[in-house]
Biotite code that builds the C-alpha atoms (Angstrom):
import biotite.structure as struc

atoms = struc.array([
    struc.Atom([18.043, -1.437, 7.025], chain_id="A", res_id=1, res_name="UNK", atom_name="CA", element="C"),
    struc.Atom([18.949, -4.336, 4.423], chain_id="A", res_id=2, res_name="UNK", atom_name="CA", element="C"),
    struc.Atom([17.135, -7.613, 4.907], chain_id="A", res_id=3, res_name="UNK", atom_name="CA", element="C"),
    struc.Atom([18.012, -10.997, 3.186], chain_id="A", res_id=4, res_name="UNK", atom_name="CA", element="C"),
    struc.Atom([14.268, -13.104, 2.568], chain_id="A", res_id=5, res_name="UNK", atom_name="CA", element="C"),
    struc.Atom([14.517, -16.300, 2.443], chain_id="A", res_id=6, res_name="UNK", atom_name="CA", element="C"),
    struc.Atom([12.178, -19.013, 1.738], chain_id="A", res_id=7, res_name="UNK", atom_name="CA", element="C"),
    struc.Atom([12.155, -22.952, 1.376], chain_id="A", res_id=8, res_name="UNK", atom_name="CA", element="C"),
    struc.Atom([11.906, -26.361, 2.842], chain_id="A", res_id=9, res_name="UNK", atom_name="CA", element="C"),
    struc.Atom([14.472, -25.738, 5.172], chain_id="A", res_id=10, res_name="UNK", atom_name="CA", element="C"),
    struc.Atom([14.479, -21.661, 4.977], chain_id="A", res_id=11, res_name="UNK", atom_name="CA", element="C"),
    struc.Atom([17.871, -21.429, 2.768], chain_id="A", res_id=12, res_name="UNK", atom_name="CA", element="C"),
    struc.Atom([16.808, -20.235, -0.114], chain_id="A", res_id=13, res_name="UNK", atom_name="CA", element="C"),
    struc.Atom([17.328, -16.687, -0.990], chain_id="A", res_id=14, res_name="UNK", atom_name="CA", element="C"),
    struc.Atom([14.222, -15.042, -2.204], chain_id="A", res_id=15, res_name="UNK", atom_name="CA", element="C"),
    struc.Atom([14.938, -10.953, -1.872], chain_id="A", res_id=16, res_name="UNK", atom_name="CA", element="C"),
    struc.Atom([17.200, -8.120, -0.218], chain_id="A", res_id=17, res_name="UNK", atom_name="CA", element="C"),
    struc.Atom([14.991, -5.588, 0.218], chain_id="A", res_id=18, res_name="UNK", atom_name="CA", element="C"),
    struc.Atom([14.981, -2.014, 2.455], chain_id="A", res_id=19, res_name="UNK", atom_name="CA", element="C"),
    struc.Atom([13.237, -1.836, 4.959], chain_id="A", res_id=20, res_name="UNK", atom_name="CA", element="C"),
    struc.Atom([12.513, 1.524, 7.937], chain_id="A", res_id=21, res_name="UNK", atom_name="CA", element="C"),
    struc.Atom([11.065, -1.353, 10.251], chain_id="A", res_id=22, res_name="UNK", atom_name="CA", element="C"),
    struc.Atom([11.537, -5.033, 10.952], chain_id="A", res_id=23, res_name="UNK", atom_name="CA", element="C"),
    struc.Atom([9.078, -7.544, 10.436], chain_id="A", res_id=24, res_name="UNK", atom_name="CA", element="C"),
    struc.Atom([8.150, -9.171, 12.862], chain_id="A", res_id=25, res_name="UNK", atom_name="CA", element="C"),
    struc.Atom([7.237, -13.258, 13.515], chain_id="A", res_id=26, res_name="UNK", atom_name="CA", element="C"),
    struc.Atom([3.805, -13.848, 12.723], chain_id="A", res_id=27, res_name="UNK", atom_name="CA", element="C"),
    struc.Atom([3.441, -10.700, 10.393], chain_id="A", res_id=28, res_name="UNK", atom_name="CA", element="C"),
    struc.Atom([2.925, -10.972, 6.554], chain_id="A", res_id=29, res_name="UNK", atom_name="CA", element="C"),
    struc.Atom([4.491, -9.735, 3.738], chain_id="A", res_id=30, res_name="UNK", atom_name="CA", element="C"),
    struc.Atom([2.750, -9.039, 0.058], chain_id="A", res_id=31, res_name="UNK", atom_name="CA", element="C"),
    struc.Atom([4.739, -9.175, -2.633], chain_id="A", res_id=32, res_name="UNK", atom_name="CA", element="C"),
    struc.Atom([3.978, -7.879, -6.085], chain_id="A", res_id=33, res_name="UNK", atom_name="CA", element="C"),
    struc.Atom([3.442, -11.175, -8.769], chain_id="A", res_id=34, res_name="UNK", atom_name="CA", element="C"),
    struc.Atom([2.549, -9.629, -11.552], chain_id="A", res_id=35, res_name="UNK", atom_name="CA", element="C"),
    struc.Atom([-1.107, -8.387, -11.223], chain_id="A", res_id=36, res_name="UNK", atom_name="CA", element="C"),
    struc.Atom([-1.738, -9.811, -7.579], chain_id="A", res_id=37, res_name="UNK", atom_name="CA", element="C"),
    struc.Atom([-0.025, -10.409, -4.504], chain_id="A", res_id=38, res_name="UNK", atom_name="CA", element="C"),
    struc.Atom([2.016, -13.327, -2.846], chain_id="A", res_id=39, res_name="UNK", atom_name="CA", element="C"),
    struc.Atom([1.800, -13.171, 0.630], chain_id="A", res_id=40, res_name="UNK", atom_name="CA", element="C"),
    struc.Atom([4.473, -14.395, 2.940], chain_id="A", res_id=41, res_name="UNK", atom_name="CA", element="C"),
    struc.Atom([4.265, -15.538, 6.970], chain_id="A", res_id=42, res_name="UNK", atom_name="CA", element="C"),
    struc.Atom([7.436, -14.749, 8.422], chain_id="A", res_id=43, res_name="UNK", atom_name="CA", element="C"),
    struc.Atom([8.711, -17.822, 10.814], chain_id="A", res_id=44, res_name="UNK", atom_name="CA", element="C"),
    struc.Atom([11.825, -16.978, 12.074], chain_id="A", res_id=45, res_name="UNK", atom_name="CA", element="C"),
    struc.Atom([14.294, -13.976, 12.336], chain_id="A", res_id=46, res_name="UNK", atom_name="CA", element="C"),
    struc.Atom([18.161, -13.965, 13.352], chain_id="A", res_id=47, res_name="UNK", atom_name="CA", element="C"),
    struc.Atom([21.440, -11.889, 12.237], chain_id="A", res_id=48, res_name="UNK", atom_name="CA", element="C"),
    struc.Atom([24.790, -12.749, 10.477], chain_id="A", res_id=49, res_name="UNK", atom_name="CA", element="C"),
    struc.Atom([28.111, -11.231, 11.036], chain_id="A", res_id=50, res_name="UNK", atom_name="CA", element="C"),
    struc.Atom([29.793, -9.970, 7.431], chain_id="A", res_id=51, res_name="UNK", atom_name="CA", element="C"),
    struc.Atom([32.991, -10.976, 7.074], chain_id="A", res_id=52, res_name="UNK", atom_name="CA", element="C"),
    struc.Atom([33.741, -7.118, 8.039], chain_id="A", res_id=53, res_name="UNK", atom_name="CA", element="C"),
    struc.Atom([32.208, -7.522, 11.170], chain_id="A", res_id=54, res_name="UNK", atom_name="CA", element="C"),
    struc.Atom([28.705, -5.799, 10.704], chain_id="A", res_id=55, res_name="UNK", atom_name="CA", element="C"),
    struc.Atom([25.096, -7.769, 11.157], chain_id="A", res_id=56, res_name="UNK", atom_name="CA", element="C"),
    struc.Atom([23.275, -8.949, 8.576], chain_id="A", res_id=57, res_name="UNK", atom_name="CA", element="C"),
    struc.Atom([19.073, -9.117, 9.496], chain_id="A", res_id=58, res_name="UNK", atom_name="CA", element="C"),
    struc.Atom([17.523, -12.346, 8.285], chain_id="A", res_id=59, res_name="UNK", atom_name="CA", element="C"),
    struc.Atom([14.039, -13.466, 7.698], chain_id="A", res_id=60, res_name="UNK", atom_name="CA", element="C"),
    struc.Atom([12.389, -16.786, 6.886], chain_id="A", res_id=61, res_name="UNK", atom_name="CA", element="C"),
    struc.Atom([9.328, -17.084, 5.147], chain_id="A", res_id=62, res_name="UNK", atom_name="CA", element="C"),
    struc.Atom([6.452, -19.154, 3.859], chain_id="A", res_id=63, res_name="UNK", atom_name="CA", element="C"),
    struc.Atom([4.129, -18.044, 0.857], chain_id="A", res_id=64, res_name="UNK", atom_name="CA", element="C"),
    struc.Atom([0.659, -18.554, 2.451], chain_id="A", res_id=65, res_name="UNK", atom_name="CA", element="C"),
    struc.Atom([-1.047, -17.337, -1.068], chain_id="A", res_id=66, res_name="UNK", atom_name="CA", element="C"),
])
């Protein structure tokens, strides 16, 4: 499933679409690859968007806790 990652003050800034087989859930972590070590992400809040075409969109927001 396609996820939109997004990250800021007020969780609007787009940081990654990525695949993923699972969802993430609140309170889980993700690691990202920086170059030779890894950022590591808390995921705060989930929801879905409707496209314009009338399919969901999943939605994460998320804090680097590096």
């Amino acid at each position: 499933m396609k996820v939109e990652i997004f990250t800021g003050d007020r969780g609007d800034d787009l940081l990654l679409e990525a695949d993923f087989d699972f969802l993430p859930r609140i309170g889980e972590y993700l690691s990202l690859d920086a170059g030779g070590y890894f950022a590591y992400y808390h995921v705060n809040s989930i929801w879905h968007r409707q496209e314009p075409n009338g399919e969901f969109r999943t939605c994460l927001s998320v804090v680097l806790k590096d």
